[in-house]
GUKOL-966142 format. One record per residue (C-alpha): residue in three letters; x, y, z. Coordinates in nm, 2 decimals. Example, Ala and Ser with C-alpha at 12.3 -4.5 7.8 and 13.67 -1.06 7.14 Angstrom:
<rs>
{r ALA, {1.23, -0.45, 0.78}}
{r SER, {1.37, -0.11, 0.71}}
</rs>
This chain:
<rs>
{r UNK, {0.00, 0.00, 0.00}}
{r UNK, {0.16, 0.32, -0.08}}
{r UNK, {0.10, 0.62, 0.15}}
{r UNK, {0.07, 0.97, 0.00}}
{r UNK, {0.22, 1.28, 0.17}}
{r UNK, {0.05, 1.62, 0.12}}
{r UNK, {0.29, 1.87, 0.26}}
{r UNK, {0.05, 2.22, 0.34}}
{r UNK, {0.24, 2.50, 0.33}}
{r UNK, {0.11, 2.84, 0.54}}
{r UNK, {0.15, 3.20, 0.48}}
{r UNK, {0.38, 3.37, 0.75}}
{r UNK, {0.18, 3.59, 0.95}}
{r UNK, {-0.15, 3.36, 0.95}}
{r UNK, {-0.05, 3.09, 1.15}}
{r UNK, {-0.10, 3.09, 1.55}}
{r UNK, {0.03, 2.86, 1.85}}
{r UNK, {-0.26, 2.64, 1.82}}
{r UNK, {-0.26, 2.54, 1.46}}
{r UNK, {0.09, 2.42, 1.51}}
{r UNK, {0.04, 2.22, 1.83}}
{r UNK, {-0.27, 2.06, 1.59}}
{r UNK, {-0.04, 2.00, 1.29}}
{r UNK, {0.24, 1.79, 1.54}}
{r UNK, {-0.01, 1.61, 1.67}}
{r UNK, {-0.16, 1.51, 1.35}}
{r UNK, {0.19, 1.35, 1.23}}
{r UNK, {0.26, 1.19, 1.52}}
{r UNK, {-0.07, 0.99, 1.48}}
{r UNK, {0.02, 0.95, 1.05}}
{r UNK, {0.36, 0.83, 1.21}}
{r UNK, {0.18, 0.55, 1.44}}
{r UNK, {-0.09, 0.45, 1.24}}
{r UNK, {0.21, 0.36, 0.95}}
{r UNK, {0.38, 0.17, 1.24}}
{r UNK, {0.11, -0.04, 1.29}}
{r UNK, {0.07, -0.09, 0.92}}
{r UNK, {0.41, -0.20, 0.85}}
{r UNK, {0.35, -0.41, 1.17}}
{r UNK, {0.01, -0.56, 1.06}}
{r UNK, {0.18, -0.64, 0.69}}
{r UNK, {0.44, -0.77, 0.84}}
{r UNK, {0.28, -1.08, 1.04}}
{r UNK, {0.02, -1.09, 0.72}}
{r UNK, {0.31, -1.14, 0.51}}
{r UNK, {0.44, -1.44, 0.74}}
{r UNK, {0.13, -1.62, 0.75}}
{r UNK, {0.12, -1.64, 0.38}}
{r UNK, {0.31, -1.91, 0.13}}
{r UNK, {0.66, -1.72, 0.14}}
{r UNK, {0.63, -1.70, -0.24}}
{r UNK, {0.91, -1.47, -0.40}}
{r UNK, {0.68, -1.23, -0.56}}
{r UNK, {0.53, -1.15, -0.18}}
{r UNK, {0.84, -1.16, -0.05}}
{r UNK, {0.90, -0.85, -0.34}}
{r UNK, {0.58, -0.67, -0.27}}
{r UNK, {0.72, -0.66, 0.12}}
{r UNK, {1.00, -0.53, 0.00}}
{r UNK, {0.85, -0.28, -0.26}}
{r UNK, {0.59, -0.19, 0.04}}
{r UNK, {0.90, -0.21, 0.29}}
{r UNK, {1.09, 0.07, 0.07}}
{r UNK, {0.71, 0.30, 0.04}}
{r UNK, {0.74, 0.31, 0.40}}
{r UNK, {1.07, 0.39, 0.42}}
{r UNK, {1.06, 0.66, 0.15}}
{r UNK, {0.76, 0.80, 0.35}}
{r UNK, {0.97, 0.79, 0.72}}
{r UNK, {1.22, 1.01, 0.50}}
{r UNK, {0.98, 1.22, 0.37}}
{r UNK, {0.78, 1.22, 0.68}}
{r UNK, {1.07, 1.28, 0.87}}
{r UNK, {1.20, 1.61, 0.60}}
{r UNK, {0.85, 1.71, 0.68}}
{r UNK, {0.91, 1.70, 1.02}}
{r UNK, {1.24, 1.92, 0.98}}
{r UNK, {1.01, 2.14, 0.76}}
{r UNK, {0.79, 2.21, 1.05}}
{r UNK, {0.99, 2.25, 1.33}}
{r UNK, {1.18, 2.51, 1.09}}
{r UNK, {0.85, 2.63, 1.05}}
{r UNK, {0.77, 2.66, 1.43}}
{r UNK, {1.06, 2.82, 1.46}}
{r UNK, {0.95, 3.09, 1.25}}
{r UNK, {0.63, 3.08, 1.34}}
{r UNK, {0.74, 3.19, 1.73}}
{r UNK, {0.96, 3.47, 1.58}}
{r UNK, {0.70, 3.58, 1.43}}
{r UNK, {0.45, 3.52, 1.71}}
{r UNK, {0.70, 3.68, 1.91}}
{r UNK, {0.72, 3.96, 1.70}}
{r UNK, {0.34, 3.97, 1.66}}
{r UNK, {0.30, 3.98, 2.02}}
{r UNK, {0.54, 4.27, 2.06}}
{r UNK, {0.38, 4.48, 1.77}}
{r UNK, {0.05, 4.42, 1.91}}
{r UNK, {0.16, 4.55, 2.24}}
{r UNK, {0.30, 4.87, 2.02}}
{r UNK, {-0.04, 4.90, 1.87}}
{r UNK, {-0.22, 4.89, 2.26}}
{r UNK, {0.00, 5.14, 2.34}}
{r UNK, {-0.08, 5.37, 2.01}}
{r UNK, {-0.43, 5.30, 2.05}}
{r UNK, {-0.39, 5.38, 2.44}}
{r UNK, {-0.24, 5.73, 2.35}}
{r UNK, {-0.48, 5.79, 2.01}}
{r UNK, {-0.71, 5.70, 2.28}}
{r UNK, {-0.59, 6.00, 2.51}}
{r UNK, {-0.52, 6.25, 2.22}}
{r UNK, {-0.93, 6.17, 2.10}}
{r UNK, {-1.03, 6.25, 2.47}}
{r UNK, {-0.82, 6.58, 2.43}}
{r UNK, {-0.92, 6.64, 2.11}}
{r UNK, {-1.28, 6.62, 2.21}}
{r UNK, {-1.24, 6.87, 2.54}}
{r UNK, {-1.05, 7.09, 2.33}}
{r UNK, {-1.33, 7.08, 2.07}}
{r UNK, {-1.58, 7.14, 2.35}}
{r UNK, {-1.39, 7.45, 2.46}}
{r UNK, {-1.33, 7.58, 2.13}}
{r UNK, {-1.74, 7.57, 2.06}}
{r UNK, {-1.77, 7.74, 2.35}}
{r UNK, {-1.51, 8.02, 2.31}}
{r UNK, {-1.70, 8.03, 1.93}}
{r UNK, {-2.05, 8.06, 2.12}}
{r UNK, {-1.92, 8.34, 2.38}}
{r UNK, {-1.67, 8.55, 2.10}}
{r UNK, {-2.06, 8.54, 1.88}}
{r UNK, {-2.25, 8.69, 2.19}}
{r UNK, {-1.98, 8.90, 2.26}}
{r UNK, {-1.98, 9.03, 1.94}}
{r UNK, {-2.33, 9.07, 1.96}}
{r UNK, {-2.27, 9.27, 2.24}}
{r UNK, {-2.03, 9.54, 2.13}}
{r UNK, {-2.24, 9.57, 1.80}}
{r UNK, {-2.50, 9.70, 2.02}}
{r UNK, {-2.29, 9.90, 2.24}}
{r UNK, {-2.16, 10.04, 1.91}}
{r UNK, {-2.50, 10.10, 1.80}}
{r UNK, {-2.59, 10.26, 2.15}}
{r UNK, {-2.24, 10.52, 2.11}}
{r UNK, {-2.35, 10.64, 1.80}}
{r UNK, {-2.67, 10.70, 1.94}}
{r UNK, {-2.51, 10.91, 2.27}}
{r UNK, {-2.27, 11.09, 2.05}}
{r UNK, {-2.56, 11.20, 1.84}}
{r UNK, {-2.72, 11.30, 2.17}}
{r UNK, {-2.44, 11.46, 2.28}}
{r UNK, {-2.36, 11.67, 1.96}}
{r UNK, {-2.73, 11.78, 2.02}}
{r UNK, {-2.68, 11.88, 2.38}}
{r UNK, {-2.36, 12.05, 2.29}}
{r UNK, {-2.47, 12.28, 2.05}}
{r UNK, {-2.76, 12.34, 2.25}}
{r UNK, {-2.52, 12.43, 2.52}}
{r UNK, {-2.31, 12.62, 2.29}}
{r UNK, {-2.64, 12.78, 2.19}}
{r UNK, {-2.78, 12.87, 2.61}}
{r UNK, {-2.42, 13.00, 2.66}}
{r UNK, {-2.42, 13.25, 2.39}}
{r UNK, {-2.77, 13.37, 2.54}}
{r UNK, {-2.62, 13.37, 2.84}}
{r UNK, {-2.30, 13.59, 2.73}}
{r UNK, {-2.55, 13.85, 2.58}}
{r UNK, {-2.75, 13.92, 2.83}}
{r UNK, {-2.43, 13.95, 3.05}}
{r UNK, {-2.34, 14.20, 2.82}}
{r UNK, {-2.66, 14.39, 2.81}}
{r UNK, {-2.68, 14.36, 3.16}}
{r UNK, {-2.33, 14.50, 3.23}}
{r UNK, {-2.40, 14.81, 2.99}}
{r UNK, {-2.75, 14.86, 3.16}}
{r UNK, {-2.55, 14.89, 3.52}}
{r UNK, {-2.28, 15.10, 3.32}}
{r UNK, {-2.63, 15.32, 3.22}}
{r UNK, {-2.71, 15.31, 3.55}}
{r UNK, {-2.38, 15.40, 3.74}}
{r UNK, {-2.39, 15.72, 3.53}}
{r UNK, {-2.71, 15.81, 3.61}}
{r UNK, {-2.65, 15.77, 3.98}}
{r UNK, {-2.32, 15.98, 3.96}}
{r UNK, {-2.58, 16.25, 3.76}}
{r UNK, {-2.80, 16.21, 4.08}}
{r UNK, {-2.52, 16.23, 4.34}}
{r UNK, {-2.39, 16.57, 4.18}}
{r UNK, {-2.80, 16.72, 4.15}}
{r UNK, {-2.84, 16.63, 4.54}}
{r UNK, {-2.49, 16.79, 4.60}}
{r UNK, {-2.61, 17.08, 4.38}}
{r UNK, {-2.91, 17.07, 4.63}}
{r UNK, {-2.76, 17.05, 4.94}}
{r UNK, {-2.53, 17.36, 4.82}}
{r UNK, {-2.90, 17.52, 4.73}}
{r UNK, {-3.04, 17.46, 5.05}}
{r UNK, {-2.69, 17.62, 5.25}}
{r UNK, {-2.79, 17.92, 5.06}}
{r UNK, {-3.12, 17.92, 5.22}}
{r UNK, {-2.96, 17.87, 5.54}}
{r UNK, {-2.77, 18.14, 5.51}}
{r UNK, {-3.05, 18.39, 5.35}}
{r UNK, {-3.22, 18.29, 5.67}}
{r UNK, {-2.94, 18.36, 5.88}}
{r UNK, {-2.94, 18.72, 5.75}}
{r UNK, {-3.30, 18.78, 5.76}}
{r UNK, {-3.27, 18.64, 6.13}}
{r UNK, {-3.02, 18.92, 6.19}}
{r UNK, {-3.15, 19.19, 5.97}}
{r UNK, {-3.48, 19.11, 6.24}}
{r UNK, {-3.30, 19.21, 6.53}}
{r UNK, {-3.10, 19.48, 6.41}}
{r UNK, {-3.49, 19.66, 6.32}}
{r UNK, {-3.61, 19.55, 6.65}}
{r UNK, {-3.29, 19.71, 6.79}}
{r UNK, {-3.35, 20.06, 6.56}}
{r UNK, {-3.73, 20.08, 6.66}}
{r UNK, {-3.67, 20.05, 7.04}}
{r UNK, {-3.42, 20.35, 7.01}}
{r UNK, {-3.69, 20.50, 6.77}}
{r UNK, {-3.97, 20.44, 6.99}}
{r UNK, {-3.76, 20.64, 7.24}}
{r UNK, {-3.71, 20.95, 7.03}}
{r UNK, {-3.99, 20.98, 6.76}}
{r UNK, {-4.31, 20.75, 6.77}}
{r UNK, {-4.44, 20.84, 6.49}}
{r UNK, {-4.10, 20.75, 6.28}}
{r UNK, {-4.11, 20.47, 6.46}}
{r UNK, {-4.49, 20.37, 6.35}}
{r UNK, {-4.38, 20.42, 6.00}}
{r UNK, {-4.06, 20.24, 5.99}}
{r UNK, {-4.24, 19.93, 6.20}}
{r UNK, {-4.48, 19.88, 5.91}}
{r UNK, {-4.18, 19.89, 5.64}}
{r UNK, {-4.05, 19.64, 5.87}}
{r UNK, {-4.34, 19.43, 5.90}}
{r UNK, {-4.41, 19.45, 5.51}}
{r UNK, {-4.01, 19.38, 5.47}}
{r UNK, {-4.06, 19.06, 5.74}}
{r UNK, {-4.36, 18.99, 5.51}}
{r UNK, {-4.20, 19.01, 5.18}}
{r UNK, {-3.87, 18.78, 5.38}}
{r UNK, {-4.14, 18.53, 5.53}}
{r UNK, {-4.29, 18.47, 5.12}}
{r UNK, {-3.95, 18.46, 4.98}}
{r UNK, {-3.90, 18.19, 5.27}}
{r UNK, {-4.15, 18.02, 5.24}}
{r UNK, {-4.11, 18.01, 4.82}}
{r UNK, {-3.80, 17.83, 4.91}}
{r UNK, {-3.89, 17.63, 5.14}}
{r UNK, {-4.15, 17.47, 4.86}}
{r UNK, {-3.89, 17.46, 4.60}}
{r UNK, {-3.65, 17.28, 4.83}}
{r UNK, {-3.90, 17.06, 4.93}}
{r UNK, {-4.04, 16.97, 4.58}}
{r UNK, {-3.65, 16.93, 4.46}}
{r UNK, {-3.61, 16.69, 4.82}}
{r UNK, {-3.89, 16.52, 4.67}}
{r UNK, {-3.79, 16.44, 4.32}}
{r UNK, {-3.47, 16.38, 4.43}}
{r UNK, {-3.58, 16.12, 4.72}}
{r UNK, {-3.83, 15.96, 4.37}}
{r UNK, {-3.54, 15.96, 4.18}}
{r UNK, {-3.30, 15.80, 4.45}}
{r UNK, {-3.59, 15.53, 4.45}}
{r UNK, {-3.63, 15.46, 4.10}}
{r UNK, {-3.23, 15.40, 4.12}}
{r UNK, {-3.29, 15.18, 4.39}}
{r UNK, {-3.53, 14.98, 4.19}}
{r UNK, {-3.39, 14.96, 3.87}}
{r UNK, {-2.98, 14.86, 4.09}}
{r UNK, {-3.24, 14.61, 4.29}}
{r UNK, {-3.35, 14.46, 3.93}}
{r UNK, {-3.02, 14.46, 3.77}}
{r UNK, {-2.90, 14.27, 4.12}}
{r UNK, {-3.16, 14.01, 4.04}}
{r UNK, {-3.09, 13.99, 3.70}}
{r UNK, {-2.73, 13.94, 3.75}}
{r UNK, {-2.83, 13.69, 4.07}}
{r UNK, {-3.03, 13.48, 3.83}}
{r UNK, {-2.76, 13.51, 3.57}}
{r UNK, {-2.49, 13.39, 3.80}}
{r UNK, {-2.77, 13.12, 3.93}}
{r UNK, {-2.79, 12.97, 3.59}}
{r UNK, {-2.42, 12.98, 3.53}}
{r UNK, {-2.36, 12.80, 3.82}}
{r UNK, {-2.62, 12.52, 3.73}}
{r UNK, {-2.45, 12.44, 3.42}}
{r UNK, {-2.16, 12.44, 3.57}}
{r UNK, {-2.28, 12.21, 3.80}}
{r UNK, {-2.29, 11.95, 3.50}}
{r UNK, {-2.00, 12.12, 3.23}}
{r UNK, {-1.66, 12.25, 3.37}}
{r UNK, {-1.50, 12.49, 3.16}}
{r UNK, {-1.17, 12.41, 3.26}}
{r UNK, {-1.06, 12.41, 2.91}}
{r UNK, {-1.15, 12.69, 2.62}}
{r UNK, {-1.42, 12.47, 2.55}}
{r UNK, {-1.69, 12.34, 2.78}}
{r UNK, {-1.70, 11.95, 2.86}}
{r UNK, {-2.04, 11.81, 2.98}}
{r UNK, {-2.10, 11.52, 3.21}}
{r UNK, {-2.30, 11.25, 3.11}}
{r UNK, {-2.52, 11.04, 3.37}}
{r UNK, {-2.43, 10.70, 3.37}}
{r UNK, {-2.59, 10.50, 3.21}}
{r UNK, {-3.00, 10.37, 3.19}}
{r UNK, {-2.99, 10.74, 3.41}}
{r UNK, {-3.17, 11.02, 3.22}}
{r UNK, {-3.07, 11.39, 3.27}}
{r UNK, {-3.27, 11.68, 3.31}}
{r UNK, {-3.18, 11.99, 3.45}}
{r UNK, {-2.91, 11.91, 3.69}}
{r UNK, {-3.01, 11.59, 3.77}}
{r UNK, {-2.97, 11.23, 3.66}}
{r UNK, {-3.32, 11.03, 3.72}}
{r UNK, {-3.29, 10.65, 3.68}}
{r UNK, {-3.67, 10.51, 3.64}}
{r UNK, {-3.66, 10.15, 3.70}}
{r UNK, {-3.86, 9.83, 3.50}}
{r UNK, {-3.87, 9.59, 3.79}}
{r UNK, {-4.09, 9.60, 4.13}}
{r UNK, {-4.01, 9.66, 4.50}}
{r UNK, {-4.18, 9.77, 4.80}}
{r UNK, {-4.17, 10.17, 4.88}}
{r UNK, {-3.88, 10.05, 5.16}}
{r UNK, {-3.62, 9.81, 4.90}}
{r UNK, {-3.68, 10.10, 4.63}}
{r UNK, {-3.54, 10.30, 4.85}}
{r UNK, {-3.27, 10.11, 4.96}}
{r UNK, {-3.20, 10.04, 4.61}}
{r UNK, {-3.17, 10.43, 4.53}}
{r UNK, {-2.94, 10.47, 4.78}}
{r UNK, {-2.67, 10.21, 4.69}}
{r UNK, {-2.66, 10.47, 4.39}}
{r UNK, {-2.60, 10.74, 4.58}}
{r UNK, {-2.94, 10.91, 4.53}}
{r UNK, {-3.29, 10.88, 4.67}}
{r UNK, {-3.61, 10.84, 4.60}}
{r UNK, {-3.78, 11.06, 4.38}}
{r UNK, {-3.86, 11.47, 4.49}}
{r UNK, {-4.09, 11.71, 4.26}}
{r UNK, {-3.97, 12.05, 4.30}}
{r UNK, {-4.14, 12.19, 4.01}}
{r UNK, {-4.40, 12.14, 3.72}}
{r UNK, {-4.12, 12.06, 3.47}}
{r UNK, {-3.99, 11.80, 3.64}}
{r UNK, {-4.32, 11.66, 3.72}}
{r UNK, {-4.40, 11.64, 3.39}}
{r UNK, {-4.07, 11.53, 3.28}}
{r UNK, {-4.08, 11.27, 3.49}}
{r UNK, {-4.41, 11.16, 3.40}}
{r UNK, {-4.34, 11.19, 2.99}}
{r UNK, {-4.01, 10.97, 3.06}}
{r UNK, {-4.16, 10.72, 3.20}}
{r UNK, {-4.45, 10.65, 2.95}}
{r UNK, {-4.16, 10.63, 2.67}}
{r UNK, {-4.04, 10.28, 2.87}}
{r UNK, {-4.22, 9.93, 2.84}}
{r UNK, {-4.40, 9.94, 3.17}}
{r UNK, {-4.44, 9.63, 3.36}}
{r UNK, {-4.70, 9.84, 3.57}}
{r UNK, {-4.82, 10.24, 3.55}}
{r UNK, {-4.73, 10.29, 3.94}}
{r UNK, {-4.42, 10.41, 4.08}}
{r UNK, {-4.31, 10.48, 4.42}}
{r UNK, {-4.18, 10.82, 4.47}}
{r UNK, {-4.00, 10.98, 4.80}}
{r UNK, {-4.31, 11.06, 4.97}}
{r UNK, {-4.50, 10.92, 5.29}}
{r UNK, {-4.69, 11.01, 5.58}}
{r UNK, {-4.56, 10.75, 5.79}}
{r UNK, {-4.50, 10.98, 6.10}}
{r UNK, {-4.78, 11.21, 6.13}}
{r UNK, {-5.08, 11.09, 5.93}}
{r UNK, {-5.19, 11.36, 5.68}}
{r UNK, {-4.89, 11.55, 5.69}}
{r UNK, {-4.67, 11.43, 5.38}}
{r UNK, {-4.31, 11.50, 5.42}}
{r UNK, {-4.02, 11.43, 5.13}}
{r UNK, {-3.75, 11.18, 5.21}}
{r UNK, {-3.52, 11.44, 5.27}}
{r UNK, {-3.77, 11.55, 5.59}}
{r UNK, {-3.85, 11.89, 5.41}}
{r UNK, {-4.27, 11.95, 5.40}}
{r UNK, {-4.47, 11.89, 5.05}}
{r UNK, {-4.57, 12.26, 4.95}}
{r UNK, {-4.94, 12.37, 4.88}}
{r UNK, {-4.82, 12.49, 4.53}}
{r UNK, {-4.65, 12.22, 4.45}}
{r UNK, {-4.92, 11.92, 4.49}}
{r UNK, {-5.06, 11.72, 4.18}}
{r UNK, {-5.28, 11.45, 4.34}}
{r UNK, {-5.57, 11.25, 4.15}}
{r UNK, {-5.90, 11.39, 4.19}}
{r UNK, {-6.21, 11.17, 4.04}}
{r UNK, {-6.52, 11.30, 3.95}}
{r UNK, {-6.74, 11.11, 4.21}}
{r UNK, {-6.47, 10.95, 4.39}}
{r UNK, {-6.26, 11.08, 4.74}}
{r UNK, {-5.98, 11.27, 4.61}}
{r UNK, {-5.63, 11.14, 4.69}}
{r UNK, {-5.47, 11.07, 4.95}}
{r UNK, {-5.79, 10.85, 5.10}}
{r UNK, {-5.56, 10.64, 5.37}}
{r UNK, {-5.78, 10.35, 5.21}}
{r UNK, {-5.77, 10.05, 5.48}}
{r UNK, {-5.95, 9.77, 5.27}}
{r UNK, {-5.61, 9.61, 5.12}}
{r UNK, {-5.36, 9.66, 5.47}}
{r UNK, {-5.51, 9.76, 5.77}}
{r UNK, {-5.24, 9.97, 5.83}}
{r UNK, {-5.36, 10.24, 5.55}}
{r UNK, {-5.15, 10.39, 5.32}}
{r UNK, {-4.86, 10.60, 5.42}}
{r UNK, {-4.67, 10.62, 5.12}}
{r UNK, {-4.70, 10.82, 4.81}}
{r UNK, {-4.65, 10.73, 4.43}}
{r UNK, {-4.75, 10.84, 4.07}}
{r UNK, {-4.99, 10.65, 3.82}}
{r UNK, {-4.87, 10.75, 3.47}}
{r UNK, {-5.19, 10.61, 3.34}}
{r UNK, {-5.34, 10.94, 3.46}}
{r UNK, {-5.30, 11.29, 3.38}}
{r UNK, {-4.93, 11.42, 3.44}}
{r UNK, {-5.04, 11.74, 3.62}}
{r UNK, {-5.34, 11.48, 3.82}}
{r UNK, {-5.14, 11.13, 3.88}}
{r UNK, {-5.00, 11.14, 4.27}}
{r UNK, {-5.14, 10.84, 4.47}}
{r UNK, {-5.12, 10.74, 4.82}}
{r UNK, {-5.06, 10.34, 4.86}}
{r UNK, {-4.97, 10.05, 5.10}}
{r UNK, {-4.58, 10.10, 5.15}}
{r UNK, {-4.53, 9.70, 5.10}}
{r UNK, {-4.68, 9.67, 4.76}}
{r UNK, {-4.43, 9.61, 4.55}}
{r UNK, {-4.44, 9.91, 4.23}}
{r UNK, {-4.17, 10.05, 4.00}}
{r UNK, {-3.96, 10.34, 4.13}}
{r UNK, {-3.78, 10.64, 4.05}}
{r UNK, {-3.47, 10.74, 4.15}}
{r UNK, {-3.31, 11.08, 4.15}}
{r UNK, {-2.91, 11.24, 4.23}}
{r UNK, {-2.74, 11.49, 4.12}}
{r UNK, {-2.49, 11.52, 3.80}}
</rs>
């Protein structure tokens, strides 16, 4: 029987441990079952006739098996040559694949970074967009307050050249009115000098009387009848002195007279140029209050900002809600107070300036209350609300305000704000101090 050896050959690379252990073990049993083949022929061939051709097939079979042991056992050379490179390169396989955990180990690490650097980088994206956002608006919002402020300059620009002219006007109507006093100062001197003359006329006609009365008492002693005579040229001479005096007297007395009207018209029209000048210098010193002229050219502040200017005043008017108290509070961390009207423009300014906002609600709190005396409404700076300065709501039919109404807090109402909803001129209100309403805020530039 002749065996057949197939001899499989295996790409480097492909094999593992296991199909080699398989493959020995698979020869070894080839190797034993030929044994046992060559055995088995063996006691076959005995048992038979010992004819010379069997004898020849045991040898022909005898030499198959022993080609087969050699080529079995070159096989067997073959594969343990090829074990051997099968560990190298298991070996090798095994060290590359540990180079490959490692790689994937650090790509591993560098993805992790990659994706938190990522994460950061669409969030730097997302905040450099609103950011940018931002300072197009701010842009936006400069143009606007440099347009405002070119407005406000040549308006100021404008109020100062008004204010230079009538400085001048005034200063050449006190110029008019210094020379007029000096021509009034040198009249009453010319009338004083009139009325020494007088003085002195009277003087003399006081002496001329007593020299007469002396010359008829040493007439009356020599000639009576001379004396008669020259006594009645006396009396009509005392007569004719007393008319001339008493001419003078008037005339003095109408010159005293429209010298003392004179001296007050002065006084009146000095008194009027004082005022002018006082409210002059008043309004000077209000704009300088807000614009130094440090510099050849006048600088205005600006109130900060969501604060609104009028006057010399920055008034902040607020889009949230507090009680009367936290407004205040709240004013006061910005260095101002609640609200105080001191006039009709800056009640209505206040009034228009807050209708031009999205209200969350028409009521806001202003620096008034009652809380210590009932009835007797004070400012937050302590000083009384004035008769003429008042701009409650009246309704036709209804109790005009304040009404200390007790149906909502027990306590009444002891604190005062507007309702822009209403007239400007008719919107005061009084109202429970711990409802929570809008507020205005006032400080100065």
């Amino acid at each position: 029987m002749k065996v057949v050896f197939i001899k499989s050959f295996t790409m480097p690379g492909y094999q593992t441990k296991s199909d080699t252990s398989l493959l020995m073990s698979s020869l070894s049993s080839l190797c034993l079952l030929l044994l046992v083949t060559c055995v088995a022929l063996s006691v076959l061939h005995n048992n038979e006739s010992g004819s010379k051709t069997k004898w020849k097939s045991l040898l022909f079979n005898y030499q198959n098996m022993s080609d087969t042991y050699l080529s079995l056992t070159a096989a067997n050379k073959d594969l343990r040559r090829d074990n051997e490179l099968l560990k190298e390169q298991s070996a090798w396989l095994h060290e590359q694949t540990k180079s490959l955990n490692r790689t994937a180990h650090l790509m591993s690490g560098g993805n992790i970074a990659l994706s938190l650097e990522s994460s950061h980088f669409k969030e730097q994206i997302v905040n450099l967009t609103s950011t940018h956002s931002q300072q197009a608006e701010e842009h936006l919002r400069l143009v606007q307050y440099t347009s405002d402020l070119k407005g406000n300059k040549l308006n100021m620009s404008q109020t100062i050249t008004l204010l230079m002219d009538s400085n001048t006007q005034q200063e050449e109507e006190g110029h008019r009115l210094f020379q007029m006093n000096s021509l009034l100062r040198e009249e009453l001197t010319q009338l004083k000098g009139n009325t020494q003359d007088i003085l002195e006329i009277n003087n003399n006609f006081e002496r001329e009387v007593k020299n007469l009365s002396e010359q008829i008492g040493a007439l009356m002693n020599n000639d009576c009848e001379k004396a008669s005579k020259y006594n009645m040229q006396l009396l009509e001479r005392s007569t004719e002195l007393q008319e001339q005096n008493q001419n003078l007297s008037t005339v003095l007395m109408k010159e005293k007279q429209e010298a003392a009207m004179q001296e007050e018209t002065r006084q009146d029209e000095m008194e009027r140029m004082m005022a002018d000048m006082h409210s002059i210098n008043e309004a000077f010193h209000s704009l300088d209050l807000y614009c130094r002229h440090d510099t050849k050219e006048r600088i205005c502040k600006k109130c900060q900002e969501s604060w609104r200017l009028f006057e010399t005043k920055c008034y902040y008017i607020s889009s949230h809600r507090l009680t009367w108290s936290s407004s205040r509070d709240w004013c006061q961390t910005q260095v101002g107070d609640l609200l105080i009207i001191n006039s009709e423009p800056e009640q209505s300014f206040v009034s228009e300036s807050s209708k031009s906002l999205e209200p969350s609600s028409s009521r806001l709190w202003m620096g008034l209350t009652d809380a210590e005396e009932e009835g007797v409404w004070r400012w937050v700076d302590g000083s009384l609300v004035t008769s003429d300065e008042q701009y409650w709501l009246s309704r036709e039919g209804l109790e005009t305000e304040p009404d200390d109404w007790k149906l909502e807090d027990p306590l009444g109402e002891d604190c005062g704000h507007m309702d822009i909803s209403e007239d400007k001129l008719h919107s005061w209100m009084d109202g429970s101090c711990k409802t929570p309403y809008r507020w205005i805020c006032e400080k100065n530039v």
